[in-house]
N, C-alpha and C positions, 0 to 999 in steps of 0.2 A: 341666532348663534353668530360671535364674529366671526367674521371673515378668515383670520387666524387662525380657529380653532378648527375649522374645517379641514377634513381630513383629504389632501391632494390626492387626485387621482390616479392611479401609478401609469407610469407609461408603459407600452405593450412594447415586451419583449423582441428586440431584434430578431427575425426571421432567422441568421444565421447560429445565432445564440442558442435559441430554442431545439434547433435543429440539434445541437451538440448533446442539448440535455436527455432529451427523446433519444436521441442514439445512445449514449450511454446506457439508459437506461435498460434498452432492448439487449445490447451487449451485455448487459451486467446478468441479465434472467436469462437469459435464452442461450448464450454463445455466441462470438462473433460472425464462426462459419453457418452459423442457423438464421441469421437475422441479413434481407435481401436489402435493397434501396425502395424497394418497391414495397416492401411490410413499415420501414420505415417513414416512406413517403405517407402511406395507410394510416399509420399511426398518429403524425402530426396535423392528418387533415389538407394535406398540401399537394401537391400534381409533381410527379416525377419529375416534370422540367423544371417545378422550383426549385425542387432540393437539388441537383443537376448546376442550376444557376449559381448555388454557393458552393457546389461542391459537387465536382464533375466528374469525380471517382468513389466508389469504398474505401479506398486506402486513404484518399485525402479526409476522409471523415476520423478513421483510426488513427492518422498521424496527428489531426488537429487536438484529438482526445491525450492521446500519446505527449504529445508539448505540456498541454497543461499538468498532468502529472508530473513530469519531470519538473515544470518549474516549481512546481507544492511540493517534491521531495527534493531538491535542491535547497528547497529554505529551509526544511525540515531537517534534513542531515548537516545542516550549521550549528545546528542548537548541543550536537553529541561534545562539541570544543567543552560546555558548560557543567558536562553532567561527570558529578564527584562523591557522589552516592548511589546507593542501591537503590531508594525509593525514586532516585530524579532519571536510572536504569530503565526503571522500570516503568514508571511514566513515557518516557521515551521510546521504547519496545512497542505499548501500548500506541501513542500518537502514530508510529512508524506503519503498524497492521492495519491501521483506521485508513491511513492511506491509500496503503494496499489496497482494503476490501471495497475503498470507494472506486476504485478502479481494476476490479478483480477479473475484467474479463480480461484484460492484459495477462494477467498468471494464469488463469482457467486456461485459456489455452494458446501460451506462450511461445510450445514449441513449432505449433500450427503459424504464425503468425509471423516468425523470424524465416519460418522455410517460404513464406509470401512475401515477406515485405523486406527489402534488403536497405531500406531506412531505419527499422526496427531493429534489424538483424546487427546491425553498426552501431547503434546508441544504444542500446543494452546492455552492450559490452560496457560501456560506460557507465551505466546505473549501477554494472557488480564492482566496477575499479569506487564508485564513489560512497557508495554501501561498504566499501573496503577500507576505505580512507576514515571516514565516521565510525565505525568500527574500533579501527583500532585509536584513533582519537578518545572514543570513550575509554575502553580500555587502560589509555595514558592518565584520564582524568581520574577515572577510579582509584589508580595508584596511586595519584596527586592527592587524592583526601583520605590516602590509607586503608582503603575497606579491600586493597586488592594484591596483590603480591605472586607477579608473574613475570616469567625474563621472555627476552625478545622471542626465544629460540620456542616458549610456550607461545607466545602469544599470536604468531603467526598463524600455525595451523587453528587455533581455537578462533580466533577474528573467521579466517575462512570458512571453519563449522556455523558459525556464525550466520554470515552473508546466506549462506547453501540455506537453513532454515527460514529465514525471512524469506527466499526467493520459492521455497516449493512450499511452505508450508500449506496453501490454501488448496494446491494438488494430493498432497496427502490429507489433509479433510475430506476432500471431495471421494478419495477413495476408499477412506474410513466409512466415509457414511452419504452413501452418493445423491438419497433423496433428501438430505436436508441441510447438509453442510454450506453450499452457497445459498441458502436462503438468511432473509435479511433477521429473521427472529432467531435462528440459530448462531448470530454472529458473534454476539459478546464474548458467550464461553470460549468458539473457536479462536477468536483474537487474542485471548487472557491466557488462553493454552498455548497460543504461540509466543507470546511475549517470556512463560516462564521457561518453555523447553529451549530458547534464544540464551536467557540468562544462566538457565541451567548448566550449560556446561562451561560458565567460569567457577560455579559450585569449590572448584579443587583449590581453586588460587584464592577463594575471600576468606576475610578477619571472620574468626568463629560469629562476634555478632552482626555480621553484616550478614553472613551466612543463616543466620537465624532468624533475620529482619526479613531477607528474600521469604523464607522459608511460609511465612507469618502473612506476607503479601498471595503468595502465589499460592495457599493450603487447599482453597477449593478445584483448583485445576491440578494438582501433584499427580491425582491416579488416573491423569486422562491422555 
């Protein structure tokens, strides 16, 4: 075989990298306040004073976690300037929960987590001003391509209803249906469910056929 075609060998993951992943992971099944340094050391095969070495607290594991979200919903809440339609709404809704759910133990147990961490408790504030700002950015665009027809004085409190749903929705999954709402097979419907009750209540202010376009998108989650 040439040389070429040979398939390179991948290089082994940086120890601090891995670490992030494995964390996550255990946050994401179990909850943050359930999963120790020590189940996670466990789990990656590693001796407490390695993970200690990259990371010499819990919280600097949660913050590290914490950044990179922000920085995939920073890029992610750019894209709301673009969106002039329902289906590009609704696409958008959809990417914005994906987010979420890959970082769900941040909202699973949010309020746990802001009463601990007073870096968290500070820059969250921030994710609802910037979920705020994208919001009603979209909002603008909608009107911009006509499918939407709402004055400032609606669109404020409905932007707000807004944010509030994206931010607890995965809390009220979880106590709709507490054995299998954060599990990763049950996530589609709950993410599609979130996306339409999100959209739903601009339902008042769209063009009948944009309202019928939603309607048309979102039919299998409507009774959920």
């Amino acid at each position: 075989m040439p040389e070429w075609a040979m398939a390179t060998p991948k290089k082994p993951r940086r120890t601090a990298e891995r670490i992030l992943e494995v964390t996550l992971d255990l946050f994401n099944r179990f909850g943050e306040p359930n999963v120790s340094t020590t189940l996670i050391s466990a789990e990656l095969g590693i001796s407490p004073g390695n993970l200690y070495y990259h990371y010499p607290a819990k919280d600097e594991l949660i913050n590290a976690l914490y950044d990179r979200y922000e920085a995939a919903l920073d890029e992610l809440l750019r894209a709301a300037d673009g969106v002039e339609n329902v289906e590009d709404a609704w696409l958008f809704f959809h990417m914005l929960f994906e987010l979420i759910w890959r970082y769900r133990f941040l909202y699973r147990d949010l309020n746990d987590l802001l009463s601990k961490n007073r870096r968290l408790e500070t820059h969250f504030q921030f994710v609802l001003q910037h979920k705020g700002r994208a919001v009603r950015a979209l909002l603008d665009g909608l009107a911009r391509g006509g499918v939407l027809r709402i004055s400032g004085e609606q669109a404020q409190p409905a932007s707000t209803a807004m944010v509030v749903v994206l931010t607890y929705w995965l809390s009220y999954e979880y106590v709709r249906e507490p054995r299998r709402a954060l599990e990763p097979e049950a996530s589609a419907n709950s993410l599609a469910r979130g996306a339409w009750h999100v959209l739903s209540l601009l339902e008042p202010y769209l063009e009948p056929a944009s309202r019928e376009h939603l309607h048309q998108l979102s039919a299998p989650y409507r009774g959920s």
